[in-house]
Rosetta silent file (secondary structure, phi, psi, omega in degrees, C-alpha in Angstrom):
SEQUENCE: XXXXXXXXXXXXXXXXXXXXXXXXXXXXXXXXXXXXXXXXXXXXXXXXXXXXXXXXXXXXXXXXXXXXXXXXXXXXXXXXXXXXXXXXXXXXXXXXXXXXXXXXXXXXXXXXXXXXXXXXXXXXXXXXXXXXXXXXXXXXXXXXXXXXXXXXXXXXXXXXXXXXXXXXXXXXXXXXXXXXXXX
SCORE:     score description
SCORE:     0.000 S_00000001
   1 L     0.000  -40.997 -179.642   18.896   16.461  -42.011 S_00000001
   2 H   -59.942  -52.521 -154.658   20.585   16.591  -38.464 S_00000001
   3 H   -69.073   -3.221 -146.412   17.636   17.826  -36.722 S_00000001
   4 H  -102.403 -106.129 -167.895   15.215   14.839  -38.601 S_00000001
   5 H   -22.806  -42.634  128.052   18.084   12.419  -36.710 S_00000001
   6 H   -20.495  -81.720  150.003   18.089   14.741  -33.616 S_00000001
   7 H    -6.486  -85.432 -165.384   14.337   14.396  -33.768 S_00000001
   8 H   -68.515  -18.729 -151.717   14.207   10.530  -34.100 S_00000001
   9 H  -100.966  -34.699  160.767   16.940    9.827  -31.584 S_00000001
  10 H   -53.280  -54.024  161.686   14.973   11.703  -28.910 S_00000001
  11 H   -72.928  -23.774  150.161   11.490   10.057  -29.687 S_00000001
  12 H   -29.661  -48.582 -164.698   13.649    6.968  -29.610 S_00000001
  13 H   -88.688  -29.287 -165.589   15.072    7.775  -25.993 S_00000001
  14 H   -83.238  -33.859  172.026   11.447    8.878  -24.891 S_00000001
  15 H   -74.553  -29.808 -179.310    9.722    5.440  -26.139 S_00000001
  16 H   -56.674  -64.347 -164.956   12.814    3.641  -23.903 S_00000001
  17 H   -37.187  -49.322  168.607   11.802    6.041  -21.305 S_00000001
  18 H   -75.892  -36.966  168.059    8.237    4.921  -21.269 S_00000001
  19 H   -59.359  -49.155 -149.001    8.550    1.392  -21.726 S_00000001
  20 H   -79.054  -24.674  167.479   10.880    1.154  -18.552 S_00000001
  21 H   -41.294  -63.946 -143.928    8.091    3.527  -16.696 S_00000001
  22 H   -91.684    1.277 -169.563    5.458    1.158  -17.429 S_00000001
  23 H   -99.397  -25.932  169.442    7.498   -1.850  -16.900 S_00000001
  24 H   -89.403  -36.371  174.667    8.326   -0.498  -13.038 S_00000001
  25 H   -65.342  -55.803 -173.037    5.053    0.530  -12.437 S_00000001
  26 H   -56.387  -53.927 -176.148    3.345   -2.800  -13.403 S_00000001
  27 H   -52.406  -32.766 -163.397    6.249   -4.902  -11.320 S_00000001
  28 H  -104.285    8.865  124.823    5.543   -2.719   -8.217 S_00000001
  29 H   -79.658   10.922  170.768    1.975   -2.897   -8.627 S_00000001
  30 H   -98.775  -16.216  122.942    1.754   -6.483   -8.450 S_00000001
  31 H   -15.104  -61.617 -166.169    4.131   -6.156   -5.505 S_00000001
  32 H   -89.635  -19.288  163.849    2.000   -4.085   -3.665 S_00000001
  33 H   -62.370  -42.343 -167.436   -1.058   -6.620   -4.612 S_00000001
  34 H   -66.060  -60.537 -167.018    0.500   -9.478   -3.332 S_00000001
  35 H   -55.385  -68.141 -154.426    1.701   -7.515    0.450 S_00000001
  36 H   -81.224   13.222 -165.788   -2.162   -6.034    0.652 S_00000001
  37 H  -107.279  -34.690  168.348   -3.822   -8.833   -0.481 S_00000001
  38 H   -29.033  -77.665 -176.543   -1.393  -11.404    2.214 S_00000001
  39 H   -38.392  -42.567 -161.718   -2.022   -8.908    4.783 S_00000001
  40 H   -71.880  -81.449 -156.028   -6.262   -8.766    4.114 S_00000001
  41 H   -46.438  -53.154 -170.018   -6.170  -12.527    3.920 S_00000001
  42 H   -62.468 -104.335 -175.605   -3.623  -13.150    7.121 S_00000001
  43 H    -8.159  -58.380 -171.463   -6.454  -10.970    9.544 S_00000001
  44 H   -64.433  -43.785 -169.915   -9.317  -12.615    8.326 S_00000001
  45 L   -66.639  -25.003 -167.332   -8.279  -15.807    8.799 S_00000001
  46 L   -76.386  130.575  161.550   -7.059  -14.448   12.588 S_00000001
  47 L  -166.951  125.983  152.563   -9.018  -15.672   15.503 S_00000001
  48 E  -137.549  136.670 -169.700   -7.982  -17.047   18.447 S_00000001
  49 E  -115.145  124.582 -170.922  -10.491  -18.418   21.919 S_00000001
  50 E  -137.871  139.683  129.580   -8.256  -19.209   24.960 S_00000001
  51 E   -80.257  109.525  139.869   -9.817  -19.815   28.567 S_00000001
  52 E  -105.674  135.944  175.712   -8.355  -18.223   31.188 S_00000001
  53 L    54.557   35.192  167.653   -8.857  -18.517   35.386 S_00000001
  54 L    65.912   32.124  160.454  -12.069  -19.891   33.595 S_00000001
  55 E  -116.736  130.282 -145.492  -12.716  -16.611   31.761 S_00000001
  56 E  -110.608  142.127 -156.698  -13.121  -16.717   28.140 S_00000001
  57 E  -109.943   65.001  148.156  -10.771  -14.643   25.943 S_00000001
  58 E   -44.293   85.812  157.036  -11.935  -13.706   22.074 S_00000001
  59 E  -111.980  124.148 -137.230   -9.905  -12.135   19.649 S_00000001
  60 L  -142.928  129.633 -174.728  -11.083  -11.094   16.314 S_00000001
  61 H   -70.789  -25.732  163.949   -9.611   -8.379   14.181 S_00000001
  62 H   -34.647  -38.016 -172.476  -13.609   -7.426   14.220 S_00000001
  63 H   -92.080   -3.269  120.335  -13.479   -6.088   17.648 S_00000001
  64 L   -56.243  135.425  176.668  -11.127   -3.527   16.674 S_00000001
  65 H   -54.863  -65.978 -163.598  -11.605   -0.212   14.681 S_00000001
  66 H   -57.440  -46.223  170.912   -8.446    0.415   13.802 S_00000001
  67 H   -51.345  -78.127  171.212   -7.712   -3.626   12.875 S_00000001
  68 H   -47.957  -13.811  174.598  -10.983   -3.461   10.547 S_00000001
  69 H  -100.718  -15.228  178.912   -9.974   -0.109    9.167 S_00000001
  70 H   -87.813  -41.779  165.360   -6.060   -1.515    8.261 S_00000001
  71 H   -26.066  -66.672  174.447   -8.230   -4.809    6.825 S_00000001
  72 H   -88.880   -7.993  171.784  -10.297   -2.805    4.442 S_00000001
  73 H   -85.076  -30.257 -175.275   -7.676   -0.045    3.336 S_00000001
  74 H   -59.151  -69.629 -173.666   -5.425   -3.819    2.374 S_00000001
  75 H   -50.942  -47.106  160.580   -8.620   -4.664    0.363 S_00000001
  76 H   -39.844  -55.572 -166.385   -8.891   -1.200   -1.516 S_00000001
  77 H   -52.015  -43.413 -168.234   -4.908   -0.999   -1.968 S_00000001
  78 H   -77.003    2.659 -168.795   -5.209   -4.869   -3.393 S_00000001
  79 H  -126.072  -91.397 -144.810   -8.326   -3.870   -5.788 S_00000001
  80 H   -37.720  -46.709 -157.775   -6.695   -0.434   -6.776 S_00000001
  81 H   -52.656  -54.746 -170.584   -3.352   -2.575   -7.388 S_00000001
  82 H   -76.859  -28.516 -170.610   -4.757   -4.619   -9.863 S_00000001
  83 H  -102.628   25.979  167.697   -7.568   -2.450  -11.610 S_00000001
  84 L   -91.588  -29.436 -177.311   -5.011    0.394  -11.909 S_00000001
  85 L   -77.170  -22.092  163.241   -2.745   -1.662  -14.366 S_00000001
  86 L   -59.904  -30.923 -175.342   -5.297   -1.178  -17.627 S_00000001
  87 H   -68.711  -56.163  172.096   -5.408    2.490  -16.513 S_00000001
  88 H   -37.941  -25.966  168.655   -1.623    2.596  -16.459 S_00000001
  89 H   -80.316  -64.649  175.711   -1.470    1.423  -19.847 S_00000001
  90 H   -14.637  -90.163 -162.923   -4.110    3.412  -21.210 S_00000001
  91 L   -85.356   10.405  161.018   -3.347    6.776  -19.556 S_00000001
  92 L   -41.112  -79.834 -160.825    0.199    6.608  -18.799 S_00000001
  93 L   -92.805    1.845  157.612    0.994    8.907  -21.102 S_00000001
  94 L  -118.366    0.064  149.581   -2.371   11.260  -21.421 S_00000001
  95 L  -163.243  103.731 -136.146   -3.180   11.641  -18.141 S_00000001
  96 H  -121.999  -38.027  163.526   -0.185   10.927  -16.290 S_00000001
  97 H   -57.726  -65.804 -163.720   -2.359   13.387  -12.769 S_00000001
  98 H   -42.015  -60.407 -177.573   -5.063   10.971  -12.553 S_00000001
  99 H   -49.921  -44.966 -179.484   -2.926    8.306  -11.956 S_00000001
 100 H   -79.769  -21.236  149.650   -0.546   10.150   -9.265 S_00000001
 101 H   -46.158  -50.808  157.203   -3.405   11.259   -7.713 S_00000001
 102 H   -77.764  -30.877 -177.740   -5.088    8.000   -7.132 S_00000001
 103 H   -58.330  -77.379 -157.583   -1.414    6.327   -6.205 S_00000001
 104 H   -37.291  -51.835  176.500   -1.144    9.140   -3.779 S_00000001
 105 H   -49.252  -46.377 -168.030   -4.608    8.693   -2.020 S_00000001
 106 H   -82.243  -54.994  167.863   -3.874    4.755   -1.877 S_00000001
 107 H   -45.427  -29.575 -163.208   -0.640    5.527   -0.036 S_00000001
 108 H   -91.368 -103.951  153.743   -2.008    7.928    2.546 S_00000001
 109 H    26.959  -70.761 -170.538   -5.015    5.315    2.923 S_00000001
 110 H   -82.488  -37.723 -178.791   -2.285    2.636    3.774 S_00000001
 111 H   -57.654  -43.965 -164.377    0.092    4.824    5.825 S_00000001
 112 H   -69.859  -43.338  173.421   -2.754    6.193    7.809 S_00000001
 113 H   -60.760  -29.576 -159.115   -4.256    2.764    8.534 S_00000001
 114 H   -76.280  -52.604  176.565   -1.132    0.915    8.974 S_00000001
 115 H   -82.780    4.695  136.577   -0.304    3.266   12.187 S_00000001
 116 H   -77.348   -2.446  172.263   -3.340    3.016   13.587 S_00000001
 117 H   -91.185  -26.283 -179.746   -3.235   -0.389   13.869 S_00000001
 118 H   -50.712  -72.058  155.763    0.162   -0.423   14.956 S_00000001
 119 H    -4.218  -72.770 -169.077   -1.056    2.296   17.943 S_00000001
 120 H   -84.932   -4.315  172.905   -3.523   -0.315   18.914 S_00000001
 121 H   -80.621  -41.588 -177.515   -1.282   -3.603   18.723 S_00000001
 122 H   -71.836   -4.262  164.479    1.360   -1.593   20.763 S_00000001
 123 H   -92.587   -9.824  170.125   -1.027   -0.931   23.607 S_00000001
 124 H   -67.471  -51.715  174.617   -2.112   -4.900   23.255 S_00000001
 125 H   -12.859  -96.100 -149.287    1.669   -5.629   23.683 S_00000001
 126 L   -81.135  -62.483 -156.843    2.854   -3.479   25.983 S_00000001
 127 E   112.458  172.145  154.196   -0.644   -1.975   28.277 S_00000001
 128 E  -174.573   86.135  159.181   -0.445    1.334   29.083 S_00000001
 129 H    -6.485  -89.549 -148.509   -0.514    1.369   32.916 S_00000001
 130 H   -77.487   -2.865  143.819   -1.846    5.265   33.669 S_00000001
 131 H   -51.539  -55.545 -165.441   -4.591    4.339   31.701 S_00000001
 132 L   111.604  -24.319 -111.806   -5.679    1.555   32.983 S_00000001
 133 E  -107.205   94.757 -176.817   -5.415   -0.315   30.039 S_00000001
 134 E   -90.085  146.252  178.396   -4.103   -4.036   30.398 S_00000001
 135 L   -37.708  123.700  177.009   -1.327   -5.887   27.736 S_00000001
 136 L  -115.434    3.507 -140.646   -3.980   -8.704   26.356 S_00000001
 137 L  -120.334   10.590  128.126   -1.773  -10.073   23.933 S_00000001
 138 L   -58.084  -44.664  138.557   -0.195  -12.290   26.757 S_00000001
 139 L   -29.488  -75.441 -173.066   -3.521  -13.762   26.507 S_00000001
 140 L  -129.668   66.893  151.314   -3.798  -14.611   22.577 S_00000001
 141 H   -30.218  -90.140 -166.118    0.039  -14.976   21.840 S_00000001
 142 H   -32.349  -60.820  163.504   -0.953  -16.493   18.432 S_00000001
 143 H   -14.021  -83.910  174.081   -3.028  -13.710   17.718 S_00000001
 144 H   -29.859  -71.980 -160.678   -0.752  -10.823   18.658 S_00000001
 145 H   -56.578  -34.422 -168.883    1.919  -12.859   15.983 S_00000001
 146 H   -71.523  -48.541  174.667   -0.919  -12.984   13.078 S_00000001
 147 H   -70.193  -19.128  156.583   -1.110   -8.882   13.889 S_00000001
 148 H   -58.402  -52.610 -164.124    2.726   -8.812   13.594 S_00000001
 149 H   -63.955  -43.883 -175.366    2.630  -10.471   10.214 S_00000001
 150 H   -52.505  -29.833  168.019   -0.251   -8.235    9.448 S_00000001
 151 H   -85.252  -64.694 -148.340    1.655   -4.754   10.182 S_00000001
 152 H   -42.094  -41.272 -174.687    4.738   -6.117    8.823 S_00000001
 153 H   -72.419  -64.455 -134.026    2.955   -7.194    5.190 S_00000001
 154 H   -68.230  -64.524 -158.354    0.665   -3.565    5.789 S_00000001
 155 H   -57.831  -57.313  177.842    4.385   -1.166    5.978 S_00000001
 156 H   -38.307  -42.921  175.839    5.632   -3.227    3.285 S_00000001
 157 H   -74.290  -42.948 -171.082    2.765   -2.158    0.849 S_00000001
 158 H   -67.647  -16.887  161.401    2.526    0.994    2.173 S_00000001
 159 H   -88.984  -20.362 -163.371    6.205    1.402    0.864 S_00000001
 160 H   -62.410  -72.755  158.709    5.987   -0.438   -1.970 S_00000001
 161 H    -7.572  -64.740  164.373    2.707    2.183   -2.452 S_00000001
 162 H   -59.532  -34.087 -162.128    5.114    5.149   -1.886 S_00000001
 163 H   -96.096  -24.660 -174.650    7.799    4.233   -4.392 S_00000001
 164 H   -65.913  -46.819  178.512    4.786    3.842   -6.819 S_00000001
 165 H   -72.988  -36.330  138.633    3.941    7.363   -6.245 S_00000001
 166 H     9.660  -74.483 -154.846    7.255    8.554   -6.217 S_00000001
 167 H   -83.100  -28.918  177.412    7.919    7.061   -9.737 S_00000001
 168 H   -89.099   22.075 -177.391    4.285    8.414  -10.966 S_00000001
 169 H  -100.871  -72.770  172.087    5.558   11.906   -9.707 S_00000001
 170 H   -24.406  -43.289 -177.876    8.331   11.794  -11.580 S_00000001
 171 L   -81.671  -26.705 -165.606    6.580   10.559  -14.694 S_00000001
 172 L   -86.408  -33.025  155.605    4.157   13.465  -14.029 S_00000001
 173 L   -92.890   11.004 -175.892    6.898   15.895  -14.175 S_00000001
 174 L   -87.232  -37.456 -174.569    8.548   14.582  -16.772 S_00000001
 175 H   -93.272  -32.695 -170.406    5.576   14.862  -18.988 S_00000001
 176 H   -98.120    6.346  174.774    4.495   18.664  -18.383 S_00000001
 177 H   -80.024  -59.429 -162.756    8.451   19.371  -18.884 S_00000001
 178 H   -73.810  -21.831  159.892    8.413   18.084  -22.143 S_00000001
 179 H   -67.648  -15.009  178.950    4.771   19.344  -22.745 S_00000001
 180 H   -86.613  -19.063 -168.267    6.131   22.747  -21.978 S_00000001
 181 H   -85.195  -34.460  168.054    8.989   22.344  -24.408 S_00000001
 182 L   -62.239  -19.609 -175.129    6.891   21.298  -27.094 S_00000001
 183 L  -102.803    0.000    0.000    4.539   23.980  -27.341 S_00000001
């Protein structure tokens, strides 16, 4: 009789346990939808054409790699974000890898873009003199600030990203603990 009440009060604690999983995952992927989808959106929309000393200035996150490669990792993260929450329901609890596997992938994806773009906005800033390389972003102020918002939004996801995998690591060991105890 104890263990039946043992028993129940444990699958009890294990359905709390899951609901509040899936209830954290789902807030911080619509979190991290919102930051990569901002970011995607603020860069496209980014252009600015200045004349100077009658020389004409373009900037377009197109004429960067590294801009267009932080652009289109926002647009994955921001797809993944959203078509990850059916999986999350599903497969939460039978295949609890897949899922930390793709969070993990999506994170790396945004950390690695988000500092190369960083890289190249801190040589528009700044220059980098023994280079040759001059500061442009004196040039297309407005710009430069749309690529501020644009890392700022990028780090944000990319943490938000991190805490997702974090929590589906957790959930991952959590599940082959208790699959080991059961068998």
């Amino acid at each position: 009789m104890e263990k039946n009440n043992i028993a129940k009060k444990d699958q009890g604690h294990s359905n709390k346990v899951q609901r509040n999983y899936v209830m954290i995952q789902v807030t911080l992927r619509i979190l991290a939808f919102i930051s990569t989808l901002s970011a995607a959106l603020v860069m496209v929309t980014n252009e600015q054409h200045k004349v100077v000393l009658g020389l004409s200035w373009n900037a377009r996150y197109t004429y960067s790699i590294a801009l267009r490669f932080l652009v289109y990792a926002n647009f994955v993260a921001c797809a993944y974000s959203i078509l990850s929450l059916p999986l999350l329901v599903t497969s939460a609890s039978k295949k609890p890898f897949l899922l930390f596997f793709l969070d993990l992938v999506v994170t790396m994806l945004l950390m690695s873009a988000s500092s190369a773009a960083a890289a190249i906005a801190y040589v528009g800033k700044r220059g980098e003199d023994r280079m040759g390389w001059m500061a442009v972003c004196t040039f297309v102020e407005k710009f430069c600030q749309k690529v501020g918002v644009l890392l700022v939004s990028s780090f944000t996801a990319f943490v938000v990203m991190f805490l997702i995998t974090n929590t589906s690591a957790h959930h991952l060991r959590r599940s082959a603990v208790a699959a080991m105890i059961s068998s």
